[in-house]
C-alpha positions in Angstrom: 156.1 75.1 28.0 152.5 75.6 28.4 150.6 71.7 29.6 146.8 71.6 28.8 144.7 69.3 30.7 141.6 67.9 28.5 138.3 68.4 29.4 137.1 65.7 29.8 133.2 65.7 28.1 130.3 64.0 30.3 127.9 61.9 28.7 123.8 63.1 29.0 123.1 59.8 29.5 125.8 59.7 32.3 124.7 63.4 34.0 120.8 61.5 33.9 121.7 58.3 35.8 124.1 60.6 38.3 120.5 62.9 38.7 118.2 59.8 39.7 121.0 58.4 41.4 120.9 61.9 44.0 117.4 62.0 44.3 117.2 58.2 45.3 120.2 59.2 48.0 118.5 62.6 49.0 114.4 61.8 48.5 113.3 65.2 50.8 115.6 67.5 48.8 112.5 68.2 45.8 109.3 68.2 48.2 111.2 70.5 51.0 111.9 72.9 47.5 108.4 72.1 46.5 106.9 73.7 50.0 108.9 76.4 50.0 107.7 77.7 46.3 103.7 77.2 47.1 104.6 78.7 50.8 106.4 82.0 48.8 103.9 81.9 46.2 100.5 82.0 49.3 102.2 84.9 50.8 102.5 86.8 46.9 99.1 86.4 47.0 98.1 87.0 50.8 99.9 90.6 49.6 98.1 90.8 46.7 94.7 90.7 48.2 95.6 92.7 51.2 97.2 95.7 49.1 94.4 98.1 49.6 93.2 96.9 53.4 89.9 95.1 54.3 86.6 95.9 52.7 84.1 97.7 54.9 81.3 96.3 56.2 77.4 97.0 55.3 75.8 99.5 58.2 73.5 97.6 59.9 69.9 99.0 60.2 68.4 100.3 63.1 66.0 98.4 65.2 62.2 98.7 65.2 60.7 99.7 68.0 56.5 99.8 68.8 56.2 102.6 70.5 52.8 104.2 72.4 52.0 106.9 75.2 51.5 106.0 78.6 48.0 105.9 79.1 46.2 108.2 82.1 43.9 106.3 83.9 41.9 106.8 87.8 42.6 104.2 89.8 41.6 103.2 92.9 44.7 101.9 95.1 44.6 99.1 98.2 46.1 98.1 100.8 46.8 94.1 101.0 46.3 92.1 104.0 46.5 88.6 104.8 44.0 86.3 107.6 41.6 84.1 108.3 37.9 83.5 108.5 35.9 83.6 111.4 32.5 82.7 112.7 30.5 86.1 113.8 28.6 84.6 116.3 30.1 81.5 118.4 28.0 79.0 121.2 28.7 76.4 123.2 25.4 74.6 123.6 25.2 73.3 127.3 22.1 71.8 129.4 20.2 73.9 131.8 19.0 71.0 133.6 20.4 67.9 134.4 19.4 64.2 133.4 18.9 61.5 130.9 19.3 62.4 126.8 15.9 61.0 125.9 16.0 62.3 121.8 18.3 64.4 119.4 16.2 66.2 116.5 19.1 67.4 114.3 21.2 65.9 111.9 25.1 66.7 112.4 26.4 69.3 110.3 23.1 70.4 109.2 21.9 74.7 109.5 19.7 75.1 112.4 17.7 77.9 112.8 17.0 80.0 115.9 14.6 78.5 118.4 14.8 74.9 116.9 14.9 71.8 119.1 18.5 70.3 119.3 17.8 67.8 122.6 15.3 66.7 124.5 15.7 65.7 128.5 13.5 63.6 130.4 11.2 66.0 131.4 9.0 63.7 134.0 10.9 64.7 137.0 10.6 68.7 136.7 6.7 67.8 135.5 6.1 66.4 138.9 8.0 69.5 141.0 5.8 71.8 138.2 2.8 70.1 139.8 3.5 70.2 143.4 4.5 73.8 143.4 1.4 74.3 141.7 -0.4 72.5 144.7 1.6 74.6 147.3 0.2 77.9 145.6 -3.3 76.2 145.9 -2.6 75.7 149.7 -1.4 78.9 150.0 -4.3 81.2 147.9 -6.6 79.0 150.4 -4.8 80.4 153.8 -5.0 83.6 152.3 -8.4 83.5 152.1 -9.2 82.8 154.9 -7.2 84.9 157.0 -8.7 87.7 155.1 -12.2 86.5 156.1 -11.1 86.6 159.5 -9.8 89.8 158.9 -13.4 91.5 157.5 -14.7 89.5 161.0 -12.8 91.2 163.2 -13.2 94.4 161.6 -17.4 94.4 162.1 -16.4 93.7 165.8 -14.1 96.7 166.4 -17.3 99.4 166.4 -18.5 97.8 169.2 -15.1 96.6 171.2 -16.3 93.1 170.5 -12.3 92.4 169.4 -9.2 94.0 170.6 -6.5 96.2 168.2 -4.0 93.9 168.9 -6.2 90.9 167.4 -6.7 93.1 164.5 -3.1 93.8 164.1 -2.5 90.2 163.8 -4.7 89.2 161.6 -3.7 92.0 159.1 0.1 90.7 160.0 -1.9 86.8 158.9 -3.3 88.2 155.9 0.0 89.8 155.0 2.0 86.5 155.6 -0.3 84.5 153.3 0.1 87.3 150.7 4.0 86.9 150.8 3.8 82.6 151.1 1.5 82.5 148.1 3.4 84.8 145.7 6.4 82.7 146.5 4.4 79.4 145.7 3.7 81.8 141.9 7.4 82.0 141.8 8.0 78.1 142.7 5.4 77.3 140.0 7.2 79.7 137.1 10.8 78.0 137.8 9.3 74.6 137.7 7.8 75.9 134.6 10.9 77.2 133.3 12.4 73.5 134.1 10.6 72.2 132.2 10.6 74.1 129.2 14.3 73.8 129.4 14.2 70.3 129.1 14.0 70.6 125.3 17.4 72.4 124.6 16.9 75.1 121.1 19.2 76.8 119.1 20.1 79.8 120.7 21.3 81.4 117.0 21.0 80.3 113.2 24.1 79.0 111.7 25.6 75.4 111.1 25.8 73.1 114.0 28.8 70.9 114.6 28.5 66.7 115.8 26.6 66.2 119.0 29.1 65.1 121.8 26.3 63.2 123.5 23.9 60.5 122.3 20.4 59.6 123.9 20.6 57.6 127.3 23.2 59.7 129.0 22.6 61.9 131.9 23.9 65.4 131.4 24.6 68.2 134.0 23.4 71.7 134.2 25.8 74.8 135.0 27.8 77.4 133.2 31.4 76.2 133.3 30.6 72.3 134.4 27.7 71.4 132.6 28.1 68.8 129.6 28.9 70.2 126.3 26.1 68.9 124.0 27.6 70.5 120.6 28.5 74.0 119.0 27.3 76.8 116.4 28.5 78.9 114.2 26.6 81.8 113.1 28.3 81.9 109.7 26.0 85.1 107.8 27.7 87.5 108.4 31.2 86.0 108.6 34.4 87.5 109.8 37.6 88.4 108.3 40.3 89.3 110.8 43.4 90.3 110.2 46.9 92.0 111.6 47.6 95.2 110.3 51.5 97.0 110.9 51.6 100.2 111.8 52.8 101.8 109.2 49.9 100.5 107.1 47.3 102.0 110.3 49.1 105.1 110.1 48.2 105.4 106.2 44.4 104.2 106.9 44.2 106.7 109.5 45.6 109.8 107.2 43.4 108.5 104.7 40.5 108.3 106.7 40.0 104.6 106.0 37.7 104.2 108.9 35.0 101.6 109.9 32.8 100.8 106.8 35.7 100.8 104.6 35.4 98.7 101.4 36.9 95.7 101.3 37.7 92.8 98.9 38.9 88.8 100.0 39.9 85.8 97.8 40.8 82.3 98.8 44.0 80.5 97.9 42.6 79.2 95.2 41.2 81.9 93.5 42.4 84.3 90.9 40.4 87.1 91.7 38.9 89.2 94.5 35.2 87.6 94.4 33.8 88.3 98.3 33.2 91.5 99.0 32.6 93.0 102.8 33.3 96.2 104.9 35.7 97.0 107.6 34.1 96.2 110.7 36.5 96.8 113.4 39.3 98.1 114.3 41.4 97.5 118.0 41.6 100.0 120.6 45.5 99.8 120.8 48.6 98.3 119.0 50.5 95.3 120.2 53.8 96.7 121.6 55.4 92.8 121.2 54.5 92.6 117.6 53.9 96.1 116.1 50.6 95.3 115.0 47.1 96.4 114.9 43.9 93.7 115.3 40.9 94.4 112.7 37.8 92.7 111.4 35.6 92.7 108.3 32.2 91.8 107.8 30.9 90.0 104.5 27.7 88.9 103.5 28.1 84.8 103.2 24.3 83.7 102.5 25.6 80.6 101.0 27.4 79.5 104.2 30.4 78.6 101.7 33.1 81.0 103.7 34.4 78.7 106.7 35.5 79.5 109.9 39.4 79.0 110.2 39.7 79.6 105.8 42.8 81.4 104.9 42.3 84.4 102.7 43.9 87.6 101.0 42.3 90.8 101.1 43.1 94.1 100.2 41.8 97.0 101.8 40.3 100.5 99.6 40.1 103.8 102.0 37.4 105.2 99.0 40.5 107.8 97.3 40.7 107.1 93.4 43.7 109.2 91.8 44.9 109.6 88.6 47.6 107.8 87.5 50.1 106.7 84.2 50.5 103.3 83.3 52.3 101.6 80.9 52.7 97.4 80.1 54.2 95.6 83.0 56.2 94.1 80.8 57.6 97.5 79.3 59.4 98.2 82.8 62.9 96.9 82.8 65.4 96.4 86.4 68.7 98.0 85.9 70.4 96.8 89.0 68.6 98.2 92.1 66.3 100.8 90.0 63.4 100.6 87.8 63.7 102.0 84.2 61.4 101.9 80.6 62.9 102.8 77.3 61.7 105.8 75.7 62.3 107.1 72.2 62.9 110.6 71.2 61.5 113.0 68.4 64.8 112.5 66.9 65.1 108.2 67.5 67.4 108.4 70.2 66.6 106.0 73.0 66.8 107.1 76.1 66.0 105.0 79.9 64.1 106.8 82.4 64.2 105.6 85.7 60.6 105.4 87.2 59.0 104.6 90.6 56.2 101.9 89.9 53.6 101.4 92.1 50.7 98.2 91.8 49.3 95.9 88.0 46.4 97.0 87.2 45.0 94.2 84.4 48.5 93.4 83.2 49.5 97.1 83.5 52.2 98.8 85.9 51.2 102.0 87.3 54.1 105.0 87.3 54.4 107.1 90.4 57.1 109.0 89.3 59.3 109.4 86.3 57.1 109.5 83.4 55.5 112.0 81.1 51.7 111.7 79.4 54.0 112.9 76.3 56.8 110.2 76.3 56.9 107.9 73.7 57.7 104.6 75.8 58.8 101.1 74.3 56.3 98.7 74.7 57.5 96.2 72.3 61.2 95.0 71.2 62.2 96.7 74.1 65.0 93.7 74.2 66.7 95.7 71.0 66.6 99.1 72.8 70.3 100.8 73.6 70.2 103.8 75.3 72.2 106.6 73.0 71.6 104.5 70.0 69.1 105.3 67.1 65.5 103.4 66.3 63.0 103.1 63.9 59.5 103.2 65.2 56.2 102.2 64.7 53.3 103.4 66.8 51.3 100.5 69.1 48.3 101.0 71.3 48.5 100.6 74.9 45.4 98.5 76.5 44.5 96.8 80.0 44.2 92.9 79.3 40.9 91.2 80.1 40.6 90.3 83.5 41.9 87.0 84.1 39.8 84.1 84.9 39.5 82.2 88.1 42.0 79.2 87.7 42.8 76.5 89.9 46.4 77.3 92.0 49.2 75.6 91.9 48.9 74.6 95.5 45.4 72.5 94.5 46.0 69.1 95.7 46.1 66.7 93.2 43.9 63.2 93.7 45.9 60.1 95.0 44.4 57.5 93.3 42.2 57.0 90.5 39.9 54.0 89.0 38.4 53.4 85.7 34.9 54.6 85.5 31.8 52.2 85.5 
């Protein structure tokens, strides 16, 4: 016998409430299906776009490169050196007599010219010893006189034995003596003279004079090494530039005959270009073996007296060679590690680096000593854009010296320290 169950038959209404009834018991069930659909669905679509692999990107253009030919000029190369100013002629103005300052006739600081009364010294004393040598060689010019009149008397007498040869031989000796005292009274009389024209103390050179280091009313003392030092002078036209000089840099003046009379040019620290203009002068006889160095002087016109005594200064030395020589912008010559390179571009736009040796600027251009052809087309702008084995599109530039610069307060200029409003 064969039992059938019934189905039993749900109600919709029943299956709803049993639906709302599980998501209100499970509420992350729908949004954890949710995610996973739009998650299956980016991925379709990731595919989808992906299919035939990425797109390829544009080329990008070559850079452009200004490019010019060295350009070949003569130059003329120096040597620099760095020293100081000094006077060409130097004095220590002493007294040659002693006693009292009576008057000083220069102002301090002021140019004095050869000759030109500095001091005056109380000249009555060495007046009165100018006087009584004078009255010595009086006495004396009198006692020669008469000895030669006794002379000429003795001599009538001799013809007739009136006098003896021995009286004559001492009246000749007489005569003789009074010879010898008077030309020593002449001499007395020209060194009292000489006192006394050395009472007024003169400039023994032209140049500027420093402070007097006496003032009227003091005694001073004559002498070489003791006397009183009344002030100094600089003879300042021509002035002096020395300088030390390595060897190495002798050894190259000497090969290239850069001997006295060599051109040479100075500036001062706070000047931008080589204004003063002079000649070697002189050069040491010998090489300091503690230092390595060589002693040497040039001489340059200073009419102005503006060059100082003691002024620092640069100066660069010419030994009269010009050669001919590349040059390119400074600017143009890169450092690739411990060498010296410029860009270069091919007939075929290939960019190539050349190392180069470089040698001095020359108005904001860098000469080439080595390296570089007239015929190379070098990089002079955009160089920054430049690979080496890479391709360029050029234009053609213009190489051309920059103006000479001018002269500009340095750096090292000291600045004022205080400052009031004007009136």
């Amino acid at each position: 016998m064969t039992v059938h169950t019934p189905i039993e038959k749900i109600d919709p209404a029943d299956a709803k409430v049993r639906r709302e009834l599980n998501a209100l018991l499970h509420p992350g069930r729908g949004r954890r299906v949710a995610w996973i659909g739009a998650f299956l669905v980016l991925i379709v679509g990731a595919w989808w776009l992906l299919r035939d692999g990425p797109p390829q990107a544009a080329a990008a253009p070559p850079p452009l490169l200004t490019v010019a030919a060295p350009i070949a000029r003569d130059v003329t190369l120096w040597d620099e050196y760095i020293g100081r100013f000094e006077a060409s002629k130097a004095v220590e103005v002493r007294p040659r007599v002693s006693g009292a300052i009576t008057a000083i006739h220069f102002t301090d600081g002021q140019i004095v010219r050869q000759g030109q009364p500095l001091f005056t010294i109380d000249p009555r004393p060495y007046r009165a010893a100018l006087a009584e040598a004078r009255a010595s060689a009086a006495s004396a010019r009198s006692d020669l006189a008469l000895a030669r009149l006794e002379l000429d008397r003795a001599g009538r007498l001799v013809d007739i034995e009136g006098v003896s040869q021995s009286e004559i031989d001492r009246l000749r000796a007489r005569v003789n003596a009074a010879n010898a005292a008077l030309a020593g009274a002449d001499a007395r009389i020209a060194a009292r003279a000489l006192d006394v024209e050395f009472t007024t103390v003169r400039a023994p050179l032209s140049g500027r004079i420093s402070d007097r280091q006496i003032d009227p009313g003091n005694l001073v003392s004559a002498g070489d090494a003791g006397g009183t030092l009344l002030t100094t002078i600089n003879a300042m036209d021509p002035i002096y530039f020395s300088f030390q000089g390595s060897e190495a840099l002798f050894l190259k003046a000497k090969r290239e005959a850069a001997e006295k009379g060599a051109a040479v040019e100075v500036r001062l620290q706070d000047e931008a270009d080589y204004r003063w203009k002079g000649r070697l002068d002189f050069t040491d006889n010998g090489l300091d073996p503690r230092s390595g160095t060589i002693r040497a002087r040039a001489s340059l016109a200073n009419p102005e007296m503006f060059l100082t005594p003691g002024m620092f200064g640069n100066m660069r030395l010419s030994s009269g060679r010009t050669e001919r020589a590349l040059l390119v912008p400074a600017a143009a010559v890169q450092t690739d590690q411990a060498r010296k390179i410029v860009f270069v571009v091919g007939k075929d736009g290939m960019v190539a680096a050349k190392p180069v040796e470089i040698g001095p600027d020359v108005d904001g251009l860098r000469v080439i000593r080595s390296g570089l052809a007239p015929t190379d087309r070098v990089v002079i702008s955009g160089y920054q854009f430049a690979r080496p084995g890479t391709k360029a599109a050029t234009k053609a530039g213009k190489i051309a010296a920059a103006a000479p610069k001018q002269a500009a307060p340095a750096a090292t200029e000291p600045v004022s320290a205080q400052a009031t409003f004007a009136r």
